[in-house]
KOLGU-4560 file (N, C-alpha, C; in nm, 3 decimals, padded with zeros to 5 digits):
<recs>
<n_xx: 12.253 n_yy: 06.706 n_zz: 08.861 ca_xx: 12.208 ca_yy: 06.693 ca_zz: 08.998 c_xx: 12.199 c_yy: 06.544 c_zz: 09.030 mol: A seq: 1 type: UNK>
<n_xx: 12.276 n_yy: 06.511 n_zz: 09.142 ca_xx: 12.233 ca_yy: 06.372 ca_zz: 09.166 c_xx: 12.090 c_yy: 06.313 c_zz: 09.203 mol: A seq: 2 type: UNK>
<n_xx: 12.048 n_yy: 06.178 n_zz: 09.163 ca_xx: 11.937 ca_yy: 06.119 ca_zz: 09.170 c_xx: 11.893 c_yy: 06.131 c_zz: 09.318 mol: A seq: 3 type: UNK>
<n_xx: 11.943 n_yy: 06.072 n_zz: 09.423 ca_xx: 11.963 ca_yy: 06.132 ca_zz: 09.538 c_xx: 11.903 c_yy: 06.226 c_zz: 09.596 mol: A seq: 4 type: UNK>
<n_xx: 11.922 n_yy: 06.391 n_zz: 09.550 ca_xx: 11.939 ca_yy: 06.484 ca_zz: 09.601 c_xx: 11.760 c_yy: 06.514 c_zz: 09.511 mol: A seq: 5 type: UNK>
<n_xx: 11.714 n_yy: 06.441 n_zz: 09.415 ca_xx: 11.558 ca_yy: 06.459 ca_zz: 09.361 c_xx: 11.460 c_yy: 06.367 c_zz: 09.446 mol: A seq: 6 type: UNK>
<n_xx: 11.552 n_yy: 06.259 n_zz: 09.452 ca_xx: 11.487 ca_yy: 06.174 ca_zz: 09.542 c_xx: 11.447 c_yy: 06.244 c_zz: 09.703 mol: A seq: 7 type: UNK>
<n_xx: 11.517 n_yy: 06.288 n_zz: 09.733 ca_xx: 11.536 ca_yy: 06.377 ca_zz: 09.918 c_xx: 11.386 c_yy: 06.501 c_zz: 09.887 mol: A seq: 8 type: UNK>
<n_xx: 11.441 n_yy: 06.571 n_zz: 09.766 ca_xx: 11.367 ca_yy: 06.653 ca_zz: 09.742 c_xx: 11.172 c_yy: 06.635 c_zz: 09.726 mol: A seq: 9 type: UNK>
<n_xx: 11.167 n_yy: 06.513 n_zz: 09.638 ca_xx: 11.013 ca_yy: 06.492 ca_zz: 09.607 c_xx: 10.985 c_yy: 06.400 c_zz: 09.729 mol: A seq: 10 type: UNK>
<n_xx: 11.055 n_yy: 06.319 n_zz: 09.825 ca_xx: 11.055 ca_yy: 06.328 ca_zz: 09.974 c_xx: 11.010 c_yy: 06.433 c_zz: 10.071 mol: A seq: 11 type: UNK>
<n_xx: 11.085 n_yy: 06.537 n_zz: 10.073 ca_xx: 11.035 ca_yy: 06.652 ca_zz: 10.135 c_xx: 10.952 c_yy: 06.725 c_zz: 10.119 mol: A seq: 12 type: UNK>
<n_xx: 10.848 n_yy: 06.734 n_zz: 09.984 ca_xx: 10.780 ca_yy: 06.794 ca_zz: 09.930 c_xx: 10.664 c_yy: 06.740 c_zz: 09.977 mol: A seq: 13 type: UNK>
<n_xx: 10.650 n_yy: 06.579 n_zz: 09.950 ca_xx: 10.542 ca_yy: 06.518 ca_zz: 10.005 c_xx: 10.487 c_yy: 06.502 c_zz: 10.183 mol: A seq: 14 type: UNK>
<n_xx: 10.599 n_yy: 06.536 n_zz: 10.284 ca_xx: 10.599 ca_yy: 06.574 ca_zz: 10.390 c_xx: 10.545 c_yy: 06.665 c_zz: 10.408 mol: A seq: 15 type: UNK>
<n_xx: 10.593 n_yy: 06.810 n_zz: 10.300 ca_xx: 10.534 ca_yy: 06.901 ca_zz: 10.360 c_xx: 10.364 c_yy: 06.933 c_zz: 10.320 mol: A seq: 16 type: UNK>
<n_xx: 10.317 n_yy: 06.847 n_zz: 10.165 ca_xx: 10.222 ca_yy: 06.828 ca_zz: 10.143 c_xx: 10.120 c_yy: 06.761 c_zz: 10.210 mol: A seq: 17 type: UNK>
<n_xx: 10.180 n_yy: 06.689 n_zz: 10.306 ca_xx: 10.078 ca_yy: 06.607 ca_zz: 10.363 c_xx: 10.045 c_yy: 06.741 c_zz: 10.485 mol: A seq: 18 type: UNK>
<n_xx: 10.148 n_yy: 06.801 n_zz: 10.540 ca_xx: 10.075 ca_yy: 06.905 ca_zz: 10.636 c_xx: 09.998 c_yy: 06.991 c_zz: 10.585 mol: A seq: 19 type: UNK>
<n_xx: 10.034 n_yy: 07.042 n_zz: 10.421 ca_xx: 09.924 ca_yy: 07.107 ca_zz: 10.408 c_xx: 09.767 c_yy: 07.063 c_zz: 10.383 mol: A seq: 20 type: UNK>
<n_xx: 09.791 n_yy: 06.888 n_zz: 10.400 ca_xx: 09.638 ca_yy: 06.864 ca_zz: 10.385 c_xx: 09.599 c_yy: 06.820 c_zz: 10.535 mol: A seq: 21 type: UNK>
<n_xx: 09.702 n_yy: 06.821 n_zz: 10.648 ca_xx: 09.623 ca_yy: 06.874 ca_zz: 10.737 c_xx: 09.577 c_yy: 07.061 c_zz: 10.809 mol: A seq: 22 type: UNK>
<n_xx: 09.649 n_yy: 07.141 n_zz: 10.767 ca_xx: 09.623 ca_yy: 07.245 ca_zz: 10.748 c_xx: 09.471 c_yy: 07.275 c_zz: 10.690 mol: A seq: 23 type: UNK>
<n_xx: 09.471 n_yy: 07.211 n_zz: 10.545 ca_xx: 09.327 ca_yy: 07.244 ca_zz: 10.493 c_xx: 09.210 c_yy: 07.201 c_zz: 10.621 mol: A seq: 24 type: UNK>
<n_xx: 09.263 n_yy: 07.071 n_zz: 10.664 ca_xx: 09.135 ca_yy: 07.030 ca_zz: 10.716 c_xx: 09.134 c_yy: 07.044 c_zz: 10.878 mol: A seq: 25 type: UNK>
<n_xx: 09.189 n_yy: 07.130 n_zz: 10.936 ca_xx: 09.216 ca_yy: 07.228 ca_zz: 11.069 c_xx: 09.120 c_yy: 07.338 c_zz: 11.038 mol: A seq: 26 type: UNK>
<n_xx: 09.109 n_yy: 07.395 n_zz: 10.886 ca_xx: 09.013 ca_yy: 07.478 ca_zz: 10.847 c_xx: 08.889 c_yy: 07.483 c_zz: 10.867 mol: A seq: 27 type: UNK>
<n_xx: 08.825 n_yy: 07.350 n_zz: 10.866 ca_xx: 08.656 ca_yy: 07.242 ca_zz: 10.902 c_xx: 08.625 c_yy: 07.239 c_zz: 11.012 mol: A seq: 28 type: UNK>
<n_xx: 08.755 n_yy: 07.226 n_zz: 11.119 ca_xx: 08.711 ca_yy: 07.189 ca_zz: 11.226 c_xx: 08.710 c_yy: 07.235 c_zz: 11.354 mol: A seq: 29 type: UNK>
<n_xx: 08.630 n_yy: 07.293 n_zz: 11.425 ca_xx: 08.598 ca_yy: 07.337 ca_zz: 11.562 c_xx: 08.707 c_yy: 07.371 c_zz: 11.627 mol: A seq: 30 type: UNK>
<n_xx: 08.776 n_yy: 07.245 n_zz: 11.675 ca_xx: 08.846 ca_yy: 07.242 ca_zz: 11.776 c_xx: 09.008 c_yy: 07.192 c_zz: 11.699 mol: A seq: 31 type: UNK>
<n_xx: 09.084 n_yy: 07.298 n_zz: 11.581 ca_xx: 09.190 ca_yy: 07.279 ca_zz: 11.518 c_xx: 09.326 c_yy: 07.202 c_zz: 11.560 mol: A seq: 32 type: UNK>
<n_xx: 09.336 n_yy: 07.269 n_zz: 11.686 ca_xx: 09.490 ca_yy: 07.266 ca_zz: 11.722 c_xx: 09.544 c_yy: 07.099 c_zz: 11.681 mol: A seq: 33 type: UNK>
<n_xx: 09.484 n_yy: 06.995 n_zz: 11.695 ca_xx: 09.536 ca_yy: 06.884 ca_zz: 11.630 c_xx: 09.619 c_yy: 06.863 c_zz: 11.558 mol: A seq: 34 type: UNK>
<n_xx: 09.518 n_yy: 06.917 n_zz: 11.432 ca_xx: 09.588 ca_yy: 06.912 ca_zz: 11.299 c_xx: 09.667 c_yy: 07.008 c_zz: 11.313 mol: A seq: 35 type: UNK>
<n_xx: 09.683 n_yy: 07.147 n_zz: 11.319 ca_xx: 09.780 ca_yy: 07.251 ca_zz: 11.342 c_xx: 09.899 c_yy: 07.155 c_zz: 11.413 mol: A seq: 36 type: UNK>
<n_xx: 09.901 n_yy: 07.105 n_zz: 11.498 ca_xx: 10.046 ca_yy: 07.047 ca_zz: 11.552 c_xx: 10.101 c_yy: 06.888 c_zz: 11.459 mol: A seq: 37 type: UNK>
<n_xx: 10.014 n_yy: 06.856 n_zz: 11.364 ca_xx: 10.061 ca_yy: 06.766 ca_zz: 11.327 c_xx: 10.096 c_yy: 06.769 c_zz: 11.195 mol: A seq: 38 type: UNK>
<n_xx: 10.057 n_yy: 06.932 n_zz: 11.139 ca_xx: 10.124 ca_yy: 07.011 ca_zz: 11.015 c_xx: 10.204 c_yy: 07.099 c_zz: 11.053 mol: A seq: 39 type: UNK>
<n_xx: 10.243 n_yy: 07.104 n_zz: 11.182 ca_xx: 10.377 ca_yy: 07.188 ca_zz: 11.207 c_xx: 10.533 c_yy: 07.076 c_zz: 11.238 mol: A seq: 40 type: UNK>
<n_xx: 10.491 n_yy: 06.928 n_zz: 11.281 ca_xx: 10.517 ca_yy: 06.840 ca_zz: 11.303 c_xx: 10.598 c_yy: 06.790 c_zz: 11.189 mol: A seq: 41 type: UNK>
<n_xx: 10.509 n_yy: 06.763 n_zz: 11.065 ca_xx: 10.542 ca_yy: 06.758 ca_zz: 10.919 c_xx: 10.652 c_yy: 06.872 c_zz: 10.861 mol: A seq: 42 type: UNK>
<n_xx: 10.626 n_yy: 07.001 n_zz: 10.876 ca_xx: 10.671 ca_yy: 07.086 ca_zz: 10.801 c_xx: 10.852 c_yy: 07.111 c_zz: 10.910 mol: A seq: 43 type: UNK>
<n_xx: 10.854 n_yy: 07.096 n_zz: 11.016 ca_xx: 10.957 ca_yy: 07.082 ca_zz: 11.099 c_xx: 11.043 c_yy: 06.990 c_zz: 11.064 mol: A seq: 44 type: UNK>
<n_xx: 10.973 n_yy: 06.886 n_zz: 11.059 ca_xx: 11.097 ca_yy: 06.722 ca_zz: 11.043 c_xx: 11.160 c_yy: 06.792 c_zz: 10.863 mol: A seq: 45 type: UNK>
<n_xx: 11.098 n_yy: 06.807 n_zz: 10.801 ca_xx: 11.146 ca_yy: 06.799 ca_zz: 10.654 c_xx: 11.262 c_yy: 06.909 c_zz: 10.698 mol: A seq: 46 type: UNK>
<n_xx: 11.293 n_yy: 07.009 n_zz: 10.773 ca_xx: 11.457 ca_yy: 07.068 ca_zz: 10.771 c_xx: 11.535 c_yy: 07.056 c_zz: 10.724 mol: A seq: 47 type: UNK>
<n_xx: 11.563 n_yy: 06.919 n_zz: 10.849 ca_xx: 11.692 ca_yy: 06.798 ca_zz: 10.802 c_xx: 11.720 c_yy: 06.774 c_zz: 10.707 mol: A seq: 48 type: UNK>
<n_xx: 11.615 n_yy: 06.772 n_zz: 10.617 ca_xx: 11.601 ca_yy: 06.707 ca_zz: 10.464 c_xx: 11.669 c_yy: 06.804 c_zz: 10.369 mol: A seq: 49 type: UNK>
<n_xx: 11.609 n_yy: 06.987 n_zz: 10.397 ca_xx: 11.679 ca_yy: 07.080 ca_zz: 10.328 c_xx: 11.842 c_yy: 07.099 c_zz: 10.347 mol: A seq: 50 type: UNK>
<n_xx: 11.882 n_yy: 07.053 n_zz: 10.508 ca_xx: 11.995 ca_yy: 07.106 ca_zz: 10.491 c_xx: 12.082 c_yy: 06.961 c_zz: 10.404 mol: A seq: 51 type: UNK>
<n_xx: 12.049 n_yy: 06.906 n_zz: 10.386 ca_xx: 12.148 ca_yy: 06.789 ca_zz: 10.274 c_xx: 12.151 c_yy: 06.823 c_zz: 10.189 mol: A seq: 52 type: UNK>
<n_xx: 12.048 n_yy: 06.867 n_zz: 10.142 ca_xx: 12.011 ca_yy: 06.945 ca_zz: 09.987 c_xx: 12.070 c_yy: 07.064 c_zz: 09.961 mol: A seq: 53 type: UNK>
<n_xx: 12.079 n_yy: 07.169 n_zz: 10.016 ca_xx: 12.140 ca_yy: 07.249 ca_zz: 09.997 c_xx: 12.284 c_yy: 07.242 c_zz: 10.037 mol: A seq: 54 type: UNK>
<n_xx: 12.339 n_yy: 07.183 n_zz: 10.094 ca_xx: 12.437 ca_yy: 07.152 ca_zz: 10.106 c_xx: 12.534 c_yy: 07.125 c_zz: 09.970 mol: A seq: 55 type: UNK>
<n_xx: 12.430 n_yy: 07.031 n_zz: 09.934 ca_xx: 12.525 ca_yy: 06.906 ca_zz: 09.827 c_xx: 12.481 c_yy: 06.973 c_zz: 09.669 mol: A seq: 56 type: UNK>
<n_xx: 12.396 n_yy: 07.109 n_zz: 09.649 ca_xx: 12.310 ca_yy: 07.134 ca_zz: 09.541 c_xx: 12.304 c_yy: 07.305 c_zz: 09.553 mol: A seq: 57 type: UNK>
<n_xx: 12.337 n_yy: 07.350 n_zz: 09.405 ca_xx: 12.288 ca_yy: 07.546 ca_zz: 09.430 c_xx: 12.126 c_yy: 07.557 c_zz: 09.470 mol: A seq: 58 type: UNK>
<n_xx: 12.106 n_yy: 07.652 n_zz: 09.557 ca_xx: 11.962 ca_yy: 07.661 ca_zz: 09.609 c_xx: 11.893 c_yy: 07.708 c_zz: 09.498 mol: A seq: 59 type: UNK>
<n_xx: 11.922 n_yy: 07.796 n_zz: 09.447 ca_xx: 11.861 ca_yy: 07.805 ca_zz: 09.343 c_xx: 11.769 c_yy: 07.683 c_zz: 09.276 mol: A seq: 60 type: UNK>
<n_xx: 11.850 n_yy: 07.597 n_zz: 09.241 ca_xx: 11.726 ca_yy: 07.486 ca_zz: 09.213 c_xx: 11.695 c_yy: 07.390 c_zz: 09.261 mol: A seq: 61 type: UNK>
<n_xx: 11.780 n_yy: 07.373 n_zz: 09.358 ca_xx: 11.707 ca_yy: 07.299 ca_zz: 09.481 c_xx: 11.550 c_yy: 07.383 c_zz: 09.569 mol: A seq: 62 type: UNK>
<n_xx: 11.588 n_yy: 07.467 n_zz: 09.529 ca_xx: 11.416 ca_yy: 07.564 ca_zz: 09.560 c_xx: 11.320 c_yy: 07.537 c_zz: 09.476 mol: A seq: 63 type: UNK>
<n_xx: 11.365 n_yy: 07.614 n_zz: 09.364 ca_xx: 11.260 ca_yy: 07.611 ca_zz: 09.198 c_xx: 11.235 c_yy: 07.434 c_zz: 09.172 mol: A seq: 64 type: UNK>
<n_xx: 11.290 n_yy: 07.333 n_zz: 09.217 ca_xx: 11.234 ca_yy: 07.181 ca_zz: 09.243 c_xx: 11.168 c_yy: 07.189 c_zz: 09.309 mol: A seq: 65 type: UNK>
<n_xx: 11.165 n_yy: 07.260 n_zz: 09.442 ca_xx: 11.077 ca_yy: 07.237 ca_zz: 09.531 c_xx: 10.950 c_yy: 07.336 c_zz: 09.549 mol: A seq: 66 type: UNK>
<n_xx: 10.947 n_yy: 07.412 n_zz: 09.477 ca_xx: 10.837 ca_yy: 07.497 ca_zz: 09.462 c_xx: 10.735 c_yy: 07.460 c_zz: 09.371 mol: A seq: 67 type: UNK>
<n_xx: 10.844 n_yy: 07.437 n_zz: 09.225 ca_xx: 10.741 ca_yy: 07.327 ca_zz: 09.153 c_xx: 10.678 c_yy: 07.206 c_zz: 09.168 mol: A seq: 68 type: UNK>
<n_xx: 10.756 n_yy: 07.130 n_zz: 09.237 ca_xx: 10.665 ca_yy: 07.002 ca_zz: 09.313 c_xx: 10.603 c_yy: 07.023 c_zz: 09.403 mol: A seq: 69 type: UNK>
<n_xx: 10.587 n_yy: 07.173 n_zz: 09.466 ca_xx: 10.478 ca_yy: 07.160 ca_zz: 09.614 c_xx: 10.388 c_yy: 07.245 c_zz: 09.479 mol: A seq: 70 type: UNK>
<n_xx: 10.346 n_yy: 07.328 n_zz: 09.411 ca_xx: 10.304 ca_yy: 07.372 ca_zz: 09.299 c_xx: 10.186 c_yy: 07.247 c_zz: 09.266 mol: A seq: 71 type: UNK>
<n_xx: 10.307 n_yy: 07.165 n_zz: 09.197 ca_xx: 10.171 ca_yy: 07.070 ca_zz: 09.118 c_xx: 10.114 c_yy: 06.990 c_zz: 09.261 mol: A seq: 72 type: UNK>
<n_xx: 10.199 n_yy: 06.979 n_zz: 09.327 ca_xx: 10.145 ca_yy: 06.867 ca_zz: 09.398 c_xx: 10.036 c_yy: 06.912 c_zz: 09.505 mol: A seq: 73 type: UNK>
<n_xx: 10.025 n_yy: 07.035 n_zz: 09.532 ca_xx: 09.893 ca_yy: 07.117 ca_zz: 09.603 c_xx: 09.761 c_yy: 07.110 c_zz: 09.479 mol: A seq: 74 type: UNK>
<n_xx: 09.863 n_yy: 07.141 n_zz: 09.374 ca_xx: 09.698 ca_yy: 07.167 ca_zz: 09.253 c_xx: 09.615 c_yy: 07.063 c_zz: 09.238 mol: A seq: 75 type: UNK>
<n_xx: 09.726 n_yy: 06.937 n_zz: 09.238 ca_xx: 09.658 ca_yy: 06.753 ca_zz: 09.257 c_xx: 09.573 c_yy: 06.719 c_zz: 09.360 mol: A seq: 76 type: UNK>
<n_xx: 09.616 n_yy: 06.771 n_zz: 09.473 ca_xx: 09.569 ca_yy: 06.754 ca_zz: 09.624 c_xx: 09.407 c_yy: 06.844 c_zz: 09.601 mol: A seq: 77 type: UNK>
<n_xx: 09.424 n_yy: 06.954 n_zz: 09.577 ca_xx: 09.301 ca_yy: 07.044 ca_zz: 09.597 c_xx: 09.193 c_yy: 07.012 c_zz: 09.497 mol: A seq: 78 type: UNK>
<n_xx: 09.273 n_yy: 06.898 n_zz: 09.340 ca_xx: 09.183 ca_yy: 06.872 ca_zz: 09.281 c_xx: 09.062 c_yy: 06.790 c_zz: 09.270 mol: A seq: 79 type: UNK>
<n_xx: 09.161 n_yy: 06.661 n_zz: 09.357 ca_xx: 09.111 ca_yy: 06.536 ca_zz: 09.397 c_xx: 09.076 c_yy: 06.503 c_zz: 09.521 mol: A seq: 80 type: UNK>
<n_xx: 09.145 n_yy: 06.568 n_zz: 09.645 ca_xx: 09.070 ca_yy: 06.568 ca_zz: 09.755 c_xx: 08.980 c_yy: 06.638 c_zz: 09.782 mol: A seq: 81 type: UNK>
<n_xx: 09.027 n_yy: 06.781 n_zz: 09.749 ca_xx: 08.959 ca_yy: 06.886 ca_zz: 09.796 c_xx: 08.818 c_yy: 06.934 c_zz: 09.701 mol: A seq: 82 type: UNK>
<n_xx: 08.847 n_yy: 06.881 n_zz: 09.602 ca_xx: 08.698 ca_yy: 06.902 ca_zz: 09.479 c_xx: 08.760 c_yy: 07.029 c_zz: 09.404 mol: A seq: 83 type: UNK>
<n_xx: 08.888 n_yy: 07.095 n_zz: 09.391 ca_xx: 08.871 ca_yy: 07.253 ca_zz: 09.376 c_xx: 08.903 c_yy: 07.249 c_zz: 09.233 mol: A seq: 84 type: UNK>
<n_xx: 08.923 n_yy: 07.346 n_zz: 09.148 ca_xx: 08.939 ca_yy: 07.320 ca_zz: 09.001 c_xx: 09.041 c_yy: 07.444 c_zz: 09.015 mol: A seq: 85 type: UNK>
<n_xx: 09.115 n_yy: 07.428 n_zz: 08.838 ca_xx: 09.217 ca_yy: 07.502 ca_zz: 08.825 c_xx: 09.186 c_yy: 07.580 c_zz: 08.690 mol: A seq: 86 type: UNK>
<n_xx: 09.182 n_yy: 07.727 n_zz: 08.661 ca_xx: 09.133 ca_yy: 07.801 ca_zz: 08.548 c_xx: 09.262 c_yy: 07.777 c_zz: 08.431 mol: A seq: 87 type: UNK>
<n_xx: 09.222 n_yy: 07.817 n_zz: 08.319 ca_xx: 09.354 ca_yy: 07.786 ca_zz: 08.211 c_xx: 09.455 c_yy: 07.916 c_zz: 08.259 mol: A seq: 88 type: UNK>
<n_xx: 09.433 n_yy: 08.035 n_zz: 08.294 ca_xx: 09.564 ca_yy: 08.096 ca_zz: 08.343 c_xx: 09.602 c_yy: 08.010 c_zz: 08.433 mol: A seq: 89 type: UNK>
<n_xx: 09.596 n_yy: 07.951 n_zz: 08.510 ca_xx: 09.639 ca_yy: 07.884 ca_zz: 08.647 c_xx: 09.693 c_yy: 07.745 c_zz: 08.634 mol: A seq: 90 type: UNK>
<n_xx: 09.657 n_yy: 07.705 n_zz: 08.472 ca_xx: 09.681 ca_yy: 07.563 ca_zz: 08.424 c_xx: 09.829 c_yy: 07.651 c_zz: 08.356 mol: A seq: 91 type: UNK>
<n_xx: 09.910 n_yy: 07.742 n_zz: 08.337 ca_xx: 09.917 ca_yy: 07.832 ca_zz: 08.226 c_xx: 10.051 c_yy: 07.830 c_zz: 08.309 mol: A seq: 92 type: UNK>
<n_xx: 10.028 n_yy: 07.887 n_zz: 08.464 ca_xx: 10.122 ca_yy: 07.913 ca_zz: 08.540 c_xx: 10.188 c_yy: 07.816 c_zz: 08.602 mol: A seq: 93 type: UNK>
<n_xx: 10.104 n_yy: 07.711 n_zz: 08.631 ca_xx: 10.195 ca_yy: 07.538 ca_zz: 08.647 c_xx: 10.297 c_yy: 07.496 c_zz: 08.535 mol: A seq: 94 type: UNK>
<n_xx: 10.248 n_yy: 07.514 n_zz: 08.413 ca_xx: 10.304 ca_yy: 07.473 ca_zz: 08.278 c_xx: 10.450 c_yy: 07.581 c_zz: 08.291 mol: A seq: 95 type: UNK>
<n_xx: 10.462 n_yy: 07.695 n_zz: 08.343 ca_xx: 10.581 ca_yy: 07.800 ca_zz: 08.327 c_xx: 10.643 c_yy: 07.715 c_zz: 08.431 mol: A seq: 96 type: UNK>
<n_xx: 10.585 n_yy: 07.656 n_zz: 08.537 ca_xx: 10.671 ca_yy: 07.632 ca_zz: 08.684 c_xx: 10.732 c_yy: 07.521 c_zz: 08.628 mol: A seq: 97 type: UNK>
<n_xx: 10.715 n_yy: 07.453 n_zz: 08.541 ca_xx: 10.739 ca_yy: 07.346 ca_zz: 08.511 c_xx: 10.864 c_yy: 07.390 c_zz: 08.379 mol: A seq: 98 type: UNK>
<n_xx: 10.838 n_yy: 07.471 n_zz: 08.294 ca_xx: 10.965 ca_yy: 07.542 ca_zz: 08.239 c_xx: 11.081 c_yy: 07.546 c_zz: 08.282 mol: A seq: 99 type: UNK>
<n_xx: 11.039 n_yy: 07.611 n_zz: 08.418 ca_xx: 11.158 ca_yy: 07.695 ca_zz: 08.540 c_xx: 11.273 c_yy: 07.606 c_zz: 08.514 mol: A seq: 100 type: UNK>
<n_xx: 11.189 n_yy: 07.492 n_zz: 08.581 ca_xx: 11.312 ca_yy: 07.418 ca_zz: 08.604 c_xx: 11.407 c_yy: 07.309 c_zz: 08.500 mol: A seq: 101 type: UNK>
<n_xx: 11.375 n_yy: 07.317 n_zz: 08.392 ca_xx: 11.453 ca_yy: 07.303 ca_zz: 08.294 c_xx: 11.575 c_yy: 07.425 c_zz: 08.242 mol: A seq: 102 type: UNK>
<n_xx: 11.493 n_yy: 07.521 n_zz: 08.240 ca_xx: 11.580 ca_yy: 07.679 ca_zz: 08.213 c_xx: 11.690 c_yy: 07.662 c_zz: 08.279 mol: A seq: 103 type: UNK>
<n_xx: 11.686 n_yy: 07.614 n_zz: 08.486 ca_xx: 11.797 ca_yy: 07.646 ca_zz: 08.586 c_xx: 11.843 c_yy: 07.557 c_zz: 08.580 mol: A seq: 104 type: UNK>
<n_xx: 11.809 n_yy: 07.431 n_zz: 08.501 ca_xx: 11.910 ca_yy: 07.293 ca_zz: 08.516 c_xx: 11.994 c_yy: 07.308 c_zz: 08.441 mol: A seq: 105 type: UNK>
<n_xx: 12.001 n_yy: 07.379 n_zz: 08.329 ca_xx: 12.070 ca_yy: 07.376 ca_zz: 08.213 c_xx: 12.038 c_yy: 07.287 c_zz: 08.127 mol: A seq: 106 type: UNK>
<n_xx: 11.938 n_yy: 07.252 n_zz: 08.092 ca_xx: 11.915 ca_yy: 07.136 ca_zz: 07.958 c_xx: 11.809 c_yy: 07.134 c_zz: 07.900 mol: A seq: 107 type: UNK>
<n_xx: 11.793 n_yy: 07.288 n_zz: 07.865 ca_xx: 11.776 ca_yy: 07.340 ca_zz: 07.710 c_xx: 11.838 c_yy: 07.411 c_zz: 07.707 mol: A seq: 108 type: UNK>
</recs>
């Protein structure tokens, strides 16, 4: 897979991560719609981003990249912003997501 096409990817991931930490915090507040339009804002622009990627890459793991990096990168977010903790099944199921994508790259 080109460097490129990981690069675009942990790009897009963090876009869409950042809406989900305004999402979380639309949750707190009274009067939401803000944040709701500025995590739909986020999750919209990153498109563009998929269709290069899939384009130039099998979806297959151009997905399973991107599931696993929104994966850890929500568990990081909820750990450290949000205060939330993660149980050892749940530490258990990151560690498989993180398998995945060695299995679909081919290199093991």
């Amino acid at each position: 897979m080109p460097y490129w096409i990981i690069a675009l990817v942990i790009l897009l991931t963090g876009l869409l991560l950042a809406g989900d930490c305004f999402i979380k915090a639309a949750t707190t507040k009274s009067n939401p719609i803000y944040y709701l339009v500025i995590a739909g804002t986020l999750w919209v622009s990153s498109i563009y981003g998929w269709y290069w990627t899939v384009k130039e890459e099998r979806l297959a793991i151009v997905g399973t990249l991107f599931s696993v990096l929104s994966l850890i990168g929500t568990a990081i977010l909820g750990m450290t912003i949000f205060g939330e903790t993660l149980s050892n099944k749940e530490w258990f199921g990151v560690g498989l997501g993180v398998i995945s994508i060695f299995l679909l790259s081919g290199k093991l």
